[in-house]
C-alpha positions, 0 to 999 in steps of 0.5 A, spaced: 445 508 551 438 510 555 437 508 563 434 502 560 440 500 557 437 499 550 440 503 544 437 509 540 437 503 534 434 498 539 428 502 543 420 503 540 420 509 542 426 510 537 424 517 534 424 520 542 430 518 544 433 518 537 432 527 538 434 526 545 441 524 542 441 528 536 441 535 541 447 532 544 452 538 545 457 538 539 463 538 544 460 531 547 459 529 540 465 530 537 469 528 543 465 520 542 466 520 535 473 522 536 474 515 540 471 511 535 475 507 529 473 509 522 469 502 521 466 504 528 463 510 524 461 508 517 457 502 520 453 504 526 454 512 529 452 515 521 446 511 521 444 512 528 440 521 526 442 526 521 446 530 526 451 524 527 451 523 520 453 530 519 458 530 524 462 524 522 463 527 515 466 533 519 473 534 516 477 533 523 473 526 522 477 524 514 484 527 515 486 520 513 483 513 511 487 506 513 483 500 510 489 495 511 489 493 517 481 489 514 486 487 508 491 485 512 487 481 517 484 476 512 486 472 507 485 475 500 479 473 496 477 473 489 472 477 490 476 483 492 478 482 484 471 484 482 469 490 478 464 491 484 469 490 489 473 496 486 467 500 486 465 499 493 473 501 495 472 507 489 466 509 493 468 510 500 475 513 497 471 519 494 466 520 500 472 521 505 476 526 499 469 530 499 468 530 506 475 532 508 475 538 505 482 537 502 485 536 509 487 528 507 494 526 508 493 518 508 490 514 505 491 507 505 487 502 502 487 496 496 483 495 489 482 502 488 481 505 480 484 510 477 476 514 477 477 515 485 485 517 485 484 522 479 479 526 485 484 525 490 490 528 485 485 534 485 483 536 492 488 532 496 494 538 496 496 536 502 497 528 502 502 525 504 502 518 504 499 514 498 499 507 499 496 503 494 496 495 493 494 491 488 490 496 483 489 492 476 486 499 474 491 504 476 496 506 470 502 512 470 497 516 467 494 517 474 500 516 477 502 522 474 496 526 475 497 525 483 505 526 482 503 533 479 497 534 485 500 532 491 507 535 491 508 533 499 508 524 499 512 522 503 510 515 503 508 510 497 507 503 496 504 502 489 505 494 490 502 488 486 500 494 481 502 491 474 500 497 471 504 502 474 512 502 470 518 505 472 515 511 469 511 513 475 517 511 480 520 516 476 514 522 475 513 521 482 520 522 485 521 528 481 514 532 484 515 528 490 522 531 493 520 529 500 519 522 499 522 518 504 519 511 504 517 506 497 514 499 497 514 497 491 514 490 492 512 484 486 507 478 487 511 472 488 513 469 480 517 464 483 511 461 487 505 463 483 501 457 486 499 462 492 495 466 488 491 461 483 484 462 483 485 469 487 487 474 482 486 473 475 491 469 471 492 474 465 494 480 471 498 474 475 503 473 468 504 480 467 508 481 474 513 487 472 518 485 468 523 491 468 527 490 476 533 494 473 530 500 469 525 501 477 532 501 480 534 506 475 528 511 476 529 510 484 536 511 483 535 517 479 529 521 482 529 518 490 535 520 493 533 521 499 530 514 501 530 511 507 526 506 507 525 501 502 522 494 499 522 491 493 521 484 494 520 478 488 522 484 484 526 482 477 532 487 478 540 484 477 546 486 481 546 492 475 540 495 478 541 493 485 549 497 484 544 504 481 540 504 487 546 503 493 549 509 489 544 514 488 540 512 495 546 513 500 541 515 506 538 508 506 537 505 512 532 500 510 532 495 504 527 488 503 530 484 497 526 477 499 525 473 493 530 477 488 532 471 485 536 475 479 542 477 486 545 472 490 547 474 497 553 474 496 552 481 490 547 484 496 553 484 501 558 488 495 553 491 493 550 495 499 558 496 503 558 503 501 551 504 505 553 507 511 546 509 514 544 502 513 541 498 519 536 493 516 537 489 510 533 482 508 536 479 503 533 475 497 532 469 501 525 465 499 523 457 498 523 453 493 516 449 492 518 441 491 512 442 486 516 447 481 523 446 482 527 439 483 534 438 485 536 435 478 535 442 475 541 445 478 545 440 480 550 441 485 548 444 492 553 448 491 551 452 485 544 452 490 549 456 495 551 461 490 545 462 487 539 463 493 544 463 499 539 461 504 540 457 510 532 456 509 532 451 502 527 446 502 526 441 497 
């Protein structure tokens, strides 16, 4: 900003002020872009002269790409499930793998394709958190190629990924020793009515079907979790018994929505888990439109089977 107080983008003389900032010292200019947000960066400050444009794709600038707090902050959309969408995302994605120069460690975003991670595989040694929701295109091939690529994963959420199986769980845990955090959360099937008209039918019916051999690739290949979520995950008490044996180190576990464990199973089942501080058990509505009173008969078989202090009919 000049005396005046206009901008570079704003003053007639543009092109005067605009070499005036782009002889700025390298020092000022990175200590600036440094206090920036990324969106800060990418919408405004890379536009302002090329020196800027330059400076901003400086490694030091891309060492991690967070676009969830955009995601959390608004109501999912249907444009999101575009093709044309995803493209943006995949976009953005390969511009700051390039521009990091293999120095990403975190990457968090949604509706990315496998075109964009299989990049990220080859030039992210050093990447140690991939989180991923609701990725219609992203399969275990892919997956396999970025267990084998980024040895160093610490942290994974590849939830509402429908494409993705146990056998990812199971690649990623073997080439991933250090792997401490897993969110591998399902949208809610028993209430599929919140994502009507937003994600696509088909996508929404093929929710994952296979809770227990999850849990048994989680038991087996991560034994070193301490935080985990599985939320409207289909796993039985088997699946949930193979976790607390081979998971001894949890102290975190989200189970909201498991409507195949009772609370009553979750208490028995997670007892042997010392190091447990935090557990949310499968308590959840059930909509008036979906399910009525007259299915389950008794009150009592509602205590057993969903536990909660929190029904509503």
């Amino acid at each position: 900003m000049n005396r005046t107080g206009s901008t570079p983008m704003d003053d007639d003389q543009g092109g005067e002020l605009a070499g005036d900032w782009a002889d700025l010292a390298e020092e000022c200019l990175f200590n600036i872009l440094s206090r920036l947000s990324l969106e800060d960066r990418w919408r405004g400050v890379m536009r302002v002269c090329k020196p800027w444009n330059l400076a901003c794709r400086d490694p030091c600038f891309n060492k991690l790409l967070d676009l969830d707090v955009h995601f959390d902050s608004v109501t999912d959309m249907p444009r999101f499930w575009t093709p044309d969408f995803e493209r943006r995302i995949d976009n953005m994605l390969r511009s700051v793998v390039v521009w990091s120069g293999g120095s990403l460690t975190e990457i968090r975003l949604s509706h990315c394709s496998a075109r964009s991670l299989s990049l990220v595989a080859e030039r992210c040694p050093s990447l140690e958190v991939l989180s991923i929701r609701s990725c219609p295109h992203v399969t275990d091939d892919i997956m396999a190629e970025i267990a084998s690529g980024c040895p160093n994963i610490k942290e994974l959420d590849v939830s509402y990924c429908h494409e993705i199986s146990h056998k990812s769980l199971a690649t990623i845990g073997s080439h991933c020793p250090n792997i401490k955090i897993l969110r591998r959360n399902s949208m809610n099937w028993l209430d599929p009515s919140q994502h009507m008209g937003i994600v696509p039918k088909e996508y929404l019916d093929a929710c994952p079907q296979d809770g227990d051999s999850e849990a048994a690739a989680i038991s087996k290949f991560m034994p070193h979790l301490l935080h985990l979520e599985l939320r409207f995950s289909k796993l039985t008490a088997r699946g949930l018994a193979l976790i607390a044996e081979g998971c001894a180190n949890l102290e975190y576990i989200d189970l909201s929505g498991c409507a195949n464990v009772t609370i009553r199973g979750v208490v028995n089942l997670t007892s042997n888990l010392k190091n447990l501080k935090h557990i949310k058990k499968p308590n959840f509505y059930i909509p008036r439109s979906t399910v009525h009173a007259e299915r389950y008969g008794h009150w009592n078989l509602y205590d057993e089977r969903f536990q909660t202090d929190v029904f509503r009919i």
